[in-house]
C-alpha positions as CSV (number, residue, x, y, z in Angstrom):
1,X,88.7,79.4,196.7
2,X,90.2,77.9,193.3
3,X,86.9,75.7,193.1
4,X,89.2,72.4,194.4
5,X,87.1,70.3,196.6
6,X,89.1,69.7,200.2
7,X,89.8,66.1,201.1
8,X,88.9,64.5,203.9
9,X,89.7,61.8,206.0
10,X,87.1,59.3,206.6
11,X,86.9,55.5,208.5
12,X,83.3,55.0,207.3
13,X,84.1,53.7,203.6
14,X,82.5,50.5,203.1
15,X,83.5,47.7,200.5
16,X,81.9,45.3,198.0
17,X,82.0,42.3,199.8
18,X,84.5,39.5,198.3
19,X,83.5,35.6,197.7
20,X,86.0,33.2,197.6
21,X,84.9,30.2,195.7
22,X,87.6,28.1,197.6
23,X,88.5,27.1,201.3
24,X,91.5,29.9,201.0
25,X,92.8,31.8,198.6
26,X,96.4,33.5,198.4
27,X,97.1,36.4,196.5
28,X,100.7,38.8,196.1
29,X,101.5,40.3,192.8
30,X,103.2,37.7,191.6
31,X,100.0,35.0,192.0
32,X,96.1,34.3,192.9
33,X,95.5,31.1,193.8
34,X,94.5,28.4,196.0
35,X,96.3,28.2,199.4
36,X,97.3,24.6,199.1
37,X,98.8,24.3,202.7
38,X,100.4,27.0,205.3
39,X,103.8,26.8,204.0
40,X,102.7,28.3,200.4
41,X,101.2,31.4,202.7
42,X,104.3,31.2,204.7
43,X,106.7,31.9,201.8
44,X,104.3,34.6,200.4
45,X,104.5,36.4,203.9
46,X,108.6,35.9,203.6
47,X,108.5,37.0,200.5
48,X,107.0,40.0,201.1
49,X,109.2,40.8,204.2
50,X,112.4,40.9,201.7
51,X,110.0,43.1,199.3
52,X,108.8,46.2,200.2
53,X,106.5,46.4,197.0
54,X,105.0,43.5,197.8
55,X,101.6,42.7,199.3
56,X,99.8,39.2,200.9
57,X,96.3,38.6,200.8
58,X,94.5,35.3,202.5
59,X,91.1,34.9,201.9
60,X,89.1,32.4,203.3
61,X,85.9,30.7,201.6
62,X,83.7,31.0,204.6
63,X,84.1,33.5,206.6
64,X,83.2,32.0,210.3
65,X,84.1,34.9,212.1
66,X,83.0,37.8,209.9
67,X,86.7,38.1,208.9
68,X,87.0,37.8,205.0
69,X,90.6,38.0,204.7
70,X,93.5,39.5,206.0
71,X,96.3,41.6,203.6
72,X,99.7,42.6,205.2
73,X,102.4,44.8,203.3
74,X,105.6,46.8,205.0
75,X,105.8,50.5,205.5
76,X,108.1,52.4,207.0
77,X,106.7,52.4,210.6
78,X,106.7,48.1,209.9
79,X,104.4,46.0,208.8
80,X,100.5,47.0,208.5
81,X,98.4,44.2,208.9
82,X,94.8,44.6,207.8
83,X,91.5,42.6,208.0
84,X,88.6,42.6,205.9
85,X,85.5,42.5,208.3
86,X,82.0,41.5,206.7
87,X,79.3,43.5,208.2
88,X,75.3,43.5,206.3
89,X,76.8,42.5,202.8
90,X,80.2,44.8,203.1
91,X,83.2,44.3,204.3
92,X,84.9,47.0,206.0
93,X,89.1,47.6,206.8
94,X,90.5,47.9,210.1
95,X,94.2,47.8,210.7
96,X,97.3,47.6,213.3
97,X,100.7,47.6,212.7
98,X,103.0,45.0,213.5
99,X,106.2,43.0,214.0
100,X,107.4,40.3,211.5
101,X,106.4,37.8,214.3
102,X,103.2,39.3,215.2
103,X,101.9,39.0,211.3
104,X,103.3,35.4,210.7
105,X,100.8,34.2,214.3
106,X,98.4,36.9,212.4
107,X,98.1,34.4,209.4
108,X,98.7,31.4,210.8
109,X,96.0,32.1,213.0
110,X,93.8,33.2,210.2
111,X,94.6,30.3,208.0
112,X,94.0,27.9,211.1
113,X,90.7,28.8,212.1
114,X,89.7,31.9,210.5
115,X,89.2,34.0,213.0
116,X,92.1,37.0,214.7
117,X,92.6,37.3,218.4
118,X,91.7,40.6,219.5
119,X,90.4,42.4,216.5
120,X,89.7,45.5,219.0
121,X,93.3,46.5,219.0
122,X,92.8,47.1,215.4
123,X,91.8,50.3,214.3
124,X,89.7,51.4,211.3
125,X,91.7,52.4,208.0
126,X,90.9,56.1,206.9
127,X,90.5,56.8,203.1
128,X,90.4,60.4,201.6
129,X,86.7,60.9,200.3
């Protein structure tokens, strides 16, 4: 062996868990700030629909549900949407891909109430470790 270390897939990488100081939080590349109403998230989401670089974030204050937040970006199989799940002081990422539709409801949802209808179909995201 050449004394390189294989990589490994793994779903079991845990997270810092994130505070958010306000009710909801919006973050891209381009800005981190406070969600001021669904209509700044919505352009955010747009935005990153016409940019394949781009990313959203929405963070919520309190996290009622256990969700923290929930990121989307685009890849070339569509759009991953993601969700940051707080479990005994970590948060930890599970995924599903998407339709354009599916992650605008996604994060409406999510800036609604908080909370994501049938986080089951998500699956957990797998780092190499």
């Amino acid at each position: 062996m050449d004394g390189k270390r294989e990589k490994k897939l793994s779903s079991q990488v845990l997270f810092e868990a994130t505070a958010c100081p306000v009710p909801r939080n919006i973050r891209t590349q381009e800005i981190d700030r406070t969600a001021e109403d669904w209509e700044m998230v919505e352009d955010c989401i747009l935005d990153m629909l016409d940019d394949e670089d781009e990313f959203v974030t929405l963070t919520v204050g309190e996290a009622l549900h256990r969700i923290r937040y929930v990121q989307a970006c685009q890849f070339p199989e569509g759009i991953t949407v993601q969700l940051g799940i707080e479990e005994g002081g970590h948060t930890r990422l599970v995924e599903k891909t998407c339709t354009e539709k599916e992650c605008l409801e996604i994060f409406r949802e999510f800036y609604d109430t908080a909370s994501v209808q049938n986080v089951e179909a998500y699956t957990p995201v797998e780092f190499f470790v």
